[in-house]
C-alpha positions in Angstrom: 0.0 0.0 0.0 1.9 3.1 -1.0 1.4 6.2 1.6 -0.6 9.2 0.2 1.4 12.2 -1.0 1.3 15.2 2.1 -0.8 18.5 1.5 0.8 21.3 1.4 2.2 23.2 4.7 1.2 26.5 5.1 2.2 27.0 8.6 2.3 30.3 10.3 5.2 29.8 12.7 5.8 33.0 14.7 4.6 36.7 13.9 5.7 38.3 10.5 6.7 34.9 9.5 4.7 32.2 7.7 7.1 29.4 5.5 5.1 29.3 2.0 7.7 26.9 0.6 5.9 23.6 -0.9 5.8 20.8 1.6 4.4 18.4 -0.9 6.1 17.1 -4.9 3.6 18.3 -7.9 1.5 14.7 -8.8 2.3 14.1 -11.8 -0.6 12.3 -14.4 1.8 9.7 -15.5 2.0 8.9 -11.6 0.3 6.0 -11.1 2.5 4.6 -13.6 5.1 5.0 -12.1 4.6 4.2 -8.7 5.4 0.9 -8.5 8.9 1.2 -9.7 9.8 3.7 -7.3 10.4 3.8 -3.4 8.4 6.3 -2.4 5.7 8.0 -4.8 6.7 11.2 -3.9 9.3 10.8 -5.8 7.7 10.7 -9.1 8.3 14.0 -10.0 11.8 13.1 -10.4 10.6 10.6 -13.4 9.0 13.8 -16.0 12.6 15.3 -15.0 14.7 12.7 -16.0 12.5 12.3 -19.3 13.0 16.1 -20.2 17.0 15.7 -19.5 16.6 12.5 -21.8 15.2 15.0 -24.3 18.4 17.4 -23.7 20.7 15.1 -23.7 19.6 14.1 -27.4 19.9 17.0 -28.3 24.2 16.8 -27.4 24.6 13.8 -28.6 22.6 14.9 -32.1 25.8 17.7 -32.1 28.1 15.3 -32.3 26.4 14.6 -35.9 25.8 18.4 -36.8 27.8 19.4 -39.6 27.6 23.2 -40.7 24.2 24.1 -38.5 26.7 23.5 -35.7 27.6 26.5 -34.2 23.4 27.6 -34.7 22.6 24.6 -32.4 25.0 25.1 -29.6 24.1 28.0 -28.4 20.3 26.4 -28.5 21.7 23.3 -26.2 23.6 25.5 -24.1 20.5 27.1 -23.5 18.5 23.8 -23.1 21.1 22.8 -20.3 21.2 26.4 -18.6 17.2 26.1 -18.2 17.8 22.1 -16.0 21.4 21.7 -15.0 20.2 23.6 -11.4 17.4 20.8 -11.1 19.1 18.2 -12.1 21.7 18.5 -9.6 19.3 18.6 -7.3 17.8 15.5 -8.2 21.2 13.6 -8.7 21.5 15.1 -4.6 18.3 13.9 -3.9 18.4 10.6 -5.3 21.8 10.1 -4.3 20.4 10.6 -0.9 17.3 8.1 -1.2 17.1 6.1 -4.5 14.5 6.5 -6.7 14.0 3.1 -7.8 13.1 -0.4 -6.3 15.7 -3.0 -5.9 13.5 -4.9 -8.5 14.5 -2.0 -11.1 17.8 -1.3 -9.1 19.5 -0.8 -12.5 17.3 2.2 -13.4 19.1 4.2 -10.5 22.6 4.4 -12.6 20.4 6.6 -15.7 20.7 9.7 -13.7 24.6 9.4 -12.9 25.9 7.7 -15.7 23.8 8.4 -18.8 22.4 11.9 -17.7 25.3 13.2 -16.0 27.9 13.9 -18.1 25.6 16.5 -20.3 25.5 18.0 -16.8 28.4 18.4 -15.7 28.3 15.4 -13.5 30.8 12.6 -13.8 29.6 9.2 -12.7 29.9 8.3 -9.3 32.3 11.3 -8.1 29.2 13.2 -6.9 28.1 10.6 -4.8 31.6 9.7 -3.2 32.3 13.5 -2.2 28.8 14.4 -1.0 28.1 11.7 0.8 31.0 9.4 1.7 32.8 12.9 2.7 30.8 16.1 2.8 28.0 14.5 5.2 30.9 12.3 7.6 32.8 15.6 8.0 30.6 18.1 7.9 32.3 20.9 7.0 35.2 20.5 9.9 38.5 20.6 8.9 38.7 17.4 7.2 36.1 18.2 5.0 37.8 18.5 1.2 34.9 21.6 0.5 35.7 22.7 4.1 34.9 26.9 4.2 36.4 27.5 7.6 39.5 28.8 7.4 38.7 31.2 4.8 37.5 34.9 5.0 34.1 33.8 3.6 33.0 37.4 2.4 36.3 37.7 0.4 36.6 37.1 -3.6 40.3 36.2 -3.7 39.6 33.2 -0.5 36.9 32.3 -3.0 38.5 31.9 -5.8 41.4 30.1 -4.1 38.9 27.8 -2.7 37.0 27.0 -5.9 40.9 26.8 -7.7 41.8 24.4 -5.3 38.4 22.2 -5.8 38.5 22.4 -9.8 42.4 21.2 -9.5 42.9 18.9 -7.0 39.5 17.2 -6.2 40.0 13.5 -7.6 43.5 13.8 -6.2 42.3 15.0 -2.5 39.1 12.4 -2.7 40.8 9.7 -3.7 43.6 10.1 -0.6 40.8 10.5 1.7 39.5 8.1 0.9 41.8 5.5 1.1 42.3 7.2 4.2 39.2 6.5 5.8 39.2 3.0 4.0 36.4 3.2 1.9 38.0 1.3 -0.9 34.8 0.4 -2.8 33.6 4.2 -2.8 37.1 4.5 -4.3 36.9 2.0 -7.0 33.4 3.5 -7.6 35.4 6.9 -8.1 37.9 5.8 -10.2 35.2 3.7 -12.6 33.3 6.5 -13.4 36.3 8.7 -13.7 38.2 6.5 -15.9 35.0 5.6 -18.3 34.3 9.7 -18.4 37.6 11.0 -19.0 38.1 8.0 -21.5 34.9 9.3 -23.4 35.9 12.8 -23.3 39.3 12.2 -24.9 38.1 9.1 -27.6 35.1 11.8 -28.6 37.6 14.5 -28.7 39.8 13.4 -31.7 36.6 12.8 -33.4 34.6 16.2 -32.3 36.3 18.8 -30.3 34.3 21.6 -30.9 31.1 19.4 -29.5 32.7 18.2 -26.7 33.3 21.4 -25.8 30.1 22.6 -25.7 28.3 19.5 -24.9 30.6 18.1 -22.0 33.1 20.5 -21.3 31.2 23.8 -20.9 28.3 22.2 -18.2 31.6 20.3 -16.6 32.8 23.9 -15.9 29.4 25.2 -15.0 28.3 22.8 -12.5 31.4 22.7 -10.4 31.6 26.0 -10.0 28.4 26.6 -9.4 28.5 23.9 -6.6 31.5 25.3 -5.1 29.2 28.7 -5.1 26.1 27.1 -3.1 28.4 25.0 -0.9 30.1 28.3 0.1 26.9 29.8 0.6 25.3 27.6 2.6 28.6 27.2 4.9 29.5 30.7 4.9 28.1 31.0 8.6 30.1 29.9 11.0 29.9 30.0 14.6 33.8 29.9 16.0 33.2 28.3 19.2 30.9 25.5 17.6 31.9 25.2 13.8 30.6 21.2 14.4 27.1 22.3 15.4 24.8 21.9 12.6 22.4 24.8 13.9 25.8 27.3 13.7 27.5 25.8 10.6 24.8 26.1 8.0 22.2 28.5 6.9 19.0 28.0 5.8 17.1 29.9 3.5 13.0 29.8 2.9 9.9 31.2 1.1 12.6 31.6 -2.4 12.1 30.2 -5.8 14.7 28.0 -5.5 13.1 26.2 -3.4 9.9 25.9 -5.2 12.3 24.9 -8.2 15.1 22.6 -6.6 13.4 20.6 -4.1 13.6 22.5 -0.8 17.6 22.7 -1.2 17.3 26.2 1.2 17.0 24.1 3.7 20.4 23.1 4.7 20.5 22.7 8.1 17.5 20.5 8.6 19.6 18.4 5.5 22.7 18.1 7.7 20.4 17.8 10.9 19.1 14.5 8.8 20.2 13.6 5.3 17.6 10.9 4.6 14.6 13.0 5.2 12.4 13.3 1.7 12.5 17.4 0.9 8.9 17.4 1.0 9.7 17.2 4.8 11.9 20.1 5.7 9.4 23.4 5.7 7.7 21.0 7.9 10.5 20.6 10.1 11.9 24.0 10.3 8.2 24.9 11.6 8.1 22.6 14.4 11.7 23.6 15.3 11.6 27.1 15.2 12.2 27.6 18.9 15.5 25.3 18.9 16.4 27.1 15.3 16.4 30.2 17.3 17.7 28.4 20.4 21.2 27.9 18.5 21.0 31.2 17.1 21.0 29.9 14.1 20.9 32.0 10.7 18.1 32.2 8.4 17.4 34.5 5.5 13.8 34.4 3.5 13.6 35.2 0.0 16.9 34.9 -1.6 18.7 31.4 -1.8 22.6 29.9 -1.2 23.7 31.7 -5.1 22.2 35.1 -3.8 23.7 35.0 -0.3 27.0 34.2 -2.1 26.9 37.4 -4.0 25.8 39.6 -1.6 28.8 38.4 0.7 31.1 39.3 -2.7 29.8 42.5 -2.9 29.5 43.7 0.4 25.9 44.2 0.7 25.7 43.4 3.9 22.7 45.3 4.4 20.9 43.6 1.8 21.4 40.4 4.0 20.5 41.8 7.1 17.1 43.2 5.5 16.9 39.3 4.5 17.4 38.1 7.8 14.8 36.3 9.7 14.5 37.0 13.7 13.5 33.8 15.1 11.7 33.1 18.4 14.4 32.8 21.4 17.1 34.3 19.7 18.2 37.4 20.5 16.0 40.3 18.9 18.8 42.5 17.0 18.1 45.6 15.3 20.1 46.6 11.9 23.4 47.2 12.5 23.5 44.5 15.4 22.5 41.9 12.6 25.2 43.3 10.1 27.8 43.2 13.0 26.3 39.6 14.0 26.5 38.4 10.2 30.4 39.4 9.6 31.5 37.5 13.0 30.1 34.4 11.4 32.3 34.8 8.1 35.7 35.0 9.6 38.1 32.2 9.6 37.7 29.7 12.1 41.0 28.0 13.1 
């Protein structure tokens, strides 16, 4: 008997504040179709989304056959991939986090890593072995390979040094830890997908360089930095005397667009609080946890999400943040300038 898909939460959780961030996945037509493959219906969503990346990823592979309409199709599947690479990443997170498919259909769960992937950005199996056999187990502490800590976190240069660093040295730096750590079939994973990738990039290369440029290379680019932009966002935060406290090591951000669009992903301390909960789940939780939210002190902005909070940090609008700030229940109540000056002790180093 499959459980019935949530109504939506529209909960009104303090004055001034009500979350009106989705607490429930669209259902879909095709969903009783698809329900019995998949683990939990809510899910099904994720099924029209990996059909319209099918249809974009088509559309690379037909520019590997394009001959002098070429360079008038790129740009078109550049586009294509702009419009879904931010939800499906999202979906590779979410289904990396609970898989979408039954063990009966267990082979179904390597289409969104291995065939959908790469014309996102996304080489198989590495996304799974950083987020979750290192991101989650160290999260965000000094061992953490995507660690923020110990830079300045509202400085472009520490940025750019950080992302450098990720874009260079991230097989090398995953692969010692984890040998490290001894997770030698997470490694072999790793170097699979790697191997199979990079071996693909470089066969298709002699043959087509200018498509896999645009059709592998371009979105490889894209989506790493772009992950190294949310990850800095949603750890730019940090309380110095408890950097290992989830509450004071993450932000969360609600009622934005990106939620709507990307699954609830604003809501990254209830992730790290628990990692297998469904994102339907979170608005939910934050709601019924506002008083320990503020409790913690934690941070929590409405209305912009992790790429927005990111900027503002790189361009000093500090005000801009504080006017996003939400005052929680049991936190301190902090006027302007006592939010600005709270916000910048949270982005220094942490040793």
């Amino acid at each position: 008997m499959h459980r019935p898909l949530p109504d939506v939460v529209a909960s009104q959780t303090s004055p001034g504040l009500t979350i009106d961030d989705s607490a429930t996945a669209p259902r879909p037509p095709y969903v009783r179709w698809v329900v019995p493959l998949l683990n939990d219906e809510r899910d099904a969503t994720f099924v029209g989304l990996m059909c319209s990346c099918l249809l974009v990823a088509s559309s690379g592979v037909a520019l590997f056959f394009a001959d002098r309409w070429f360079w008038y199709q790129a740009p078109i599947h550049i586009l294509l991939v702009g419009l879904l690479i931010d939800r499906f990443t999202l979906m590779l997170h979410c289904t990396s986090h609970r898989p979408l498919f039954k063990p009966t259909h267990q082979w179904l769960n390597a289409v969104i890593p291995w065939v959908l992937g790469p014309f996102f950005g996304q080489s198989p199996e590495t996304y799974f072995a950083h987020h979750l056999g290192m991101h989650h187990p160290e999260e965000n502490l000094q061992d953490d390979l995507s660690s923020t800590l110990r830079f300045q976190r509202d400085k472009l240069g520490h940025f750019l040094r950080y992302l450098g660093r990720f874009l260079a040295l991230v097989l090398v730096e995953l692969s010692r830890y984890l040998v490290r750590r001894g997770r030698m079939k997470l490694l072999r994973r790793v170097f699979l997908g790697e191997g199979v990738y990079w071996a693909v990039v470089i066969g298709l290369s002699l043959l087509r360089p200018d498509a896999v440029l645009v059709v592998l290379v371009i979105p490889f680019l894209t989506i790493r930095t772009l992950m190294m932009v949310g990850n800095w966002g949603q750890h730019a935060f940090v309380c110095e005397k408890e950097p290992g406290n989830p509450y004071r090591s993450s932000i969360t951000c609600i009622n934005s667009r990106y939620n709507r669009r990307c699954f609830n992903d604003g809501y990254h301390i209830g992730h790290h609080l628990n990692a297998r909960a469904h994102f339907t789940e979170y608005p939910a939780e934050f709601a019924k946890n506002l008083d320990r939210y503020g409790q913690n002190d934690s941070i929590v902005f409405q209305g912009v999400d992790f790429f927005e909070v990111w900027l503002f940090l790189m361009l000093g609008r500090w005000s801009r943040l504080a006017r996003a700030f939400v005052q929680l229940p049991s936190a301190p109540t902090r006027n302007h300038d006592e939010i600005v000056a709270f916000l910048k002790a949270r982005v220094r180093p942490v040793a």
